[in-house]
C-alpha positions in Angstrom: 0.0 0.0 0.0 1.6 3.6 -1.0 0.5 6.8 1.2 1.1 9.9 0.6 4.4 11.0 1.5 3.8 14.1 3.8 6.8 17.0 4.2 9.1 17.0 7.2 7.2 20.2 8.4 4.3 18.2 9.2 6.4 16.5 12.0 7.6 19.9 13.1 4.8 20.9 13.7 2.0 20.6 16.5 -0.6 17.7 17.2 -4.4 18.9 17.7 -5.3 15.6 18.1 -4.8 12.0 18.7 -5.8 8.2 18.2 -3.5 4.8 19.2 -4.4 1.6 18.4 -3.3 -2.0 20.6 -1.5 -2.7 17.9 1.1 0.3 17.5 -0.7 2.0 14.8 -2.0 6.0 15.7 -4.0 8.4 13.7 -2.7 11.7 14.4 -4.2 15.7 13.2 -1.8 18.1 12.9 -1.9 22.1 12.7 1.1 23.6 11.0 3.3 25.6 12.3 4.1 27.2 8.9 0.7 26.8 6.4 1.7 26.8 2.6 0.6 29.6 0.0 -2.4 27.7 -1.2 -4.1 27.7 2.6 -2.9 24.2 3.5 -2.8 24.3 7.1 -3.4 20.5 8.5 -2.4 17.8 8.0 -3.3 13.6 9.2 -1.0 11.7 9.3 -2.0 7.4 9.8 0.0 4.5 10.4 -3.1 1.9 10.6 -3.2 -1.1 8.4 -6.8 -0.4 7.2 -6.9 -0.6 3.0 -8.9 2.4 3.5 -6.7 4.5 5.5 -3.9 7.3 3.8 -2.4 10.6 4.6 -3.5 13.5 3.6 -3.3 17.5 4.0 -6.2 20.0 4.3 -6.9 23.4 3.9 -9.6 23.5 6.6 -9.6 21.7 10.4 -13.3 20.6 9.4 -11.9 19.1 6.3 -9.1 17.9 8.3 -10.7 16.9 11.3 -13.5 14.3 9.1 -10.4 13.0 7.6 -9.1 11.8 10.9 -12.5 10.6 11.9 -12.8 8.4 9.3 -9.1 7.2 9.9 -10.4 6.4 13.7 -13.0 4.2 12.4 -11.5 2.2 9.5 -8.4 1.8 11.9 -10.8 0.5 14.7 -11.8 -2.2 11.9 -7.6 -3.5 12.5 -7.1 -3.2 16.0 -8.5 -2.0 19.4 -8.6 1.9 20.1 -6.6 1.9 23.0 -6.6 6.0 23.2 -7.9 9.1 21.9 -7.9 12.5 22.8 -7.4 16.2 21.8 -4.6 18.6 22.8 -5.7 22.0 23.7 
């Protein structure tokens, strides 16, 4: 399976919110620290092994935020949730 490949800013940058999976997978939402030109300004990055599941940057945190969502679910189809949670 091929994801996206996000830029290093991505990792520089903070975490709005969270999922981790039993099995070592997350699901993470991410605000950056420096948006582009074009307005993106988040990004989600996933490590699950759902067939459904990618990376992908957004413009918007709603855009962004049902994104992650639906990363949650299709990763609770792999594994247990073990955590989730948003960082103020």
């Amino acid at each position: 399976m091929s994801y996206p490949v996000l830029p290093q800013r991505v990792f520089n940058s903070p975490l709005v919110e969270f999922a981790n999976f039993a099995d070592g997978s997350h699901v993470n939402l991410i605000r950056l620290t420096k948006p582009y030109a074009n307005g993106i300004s988040f990004a989600v990055h996933e490590t699950t092994r759902s067939a459904f599941a990618s990376n992908g940057m957004f413009v918007s945190y709603d855009k962004a935020k049902l994104k992650f969502d639906w990363m949650v679910v299709a990763g609770k189809l792999e594994s247990k949730l073990i955590n989730q949670g948003k960082i103020e």
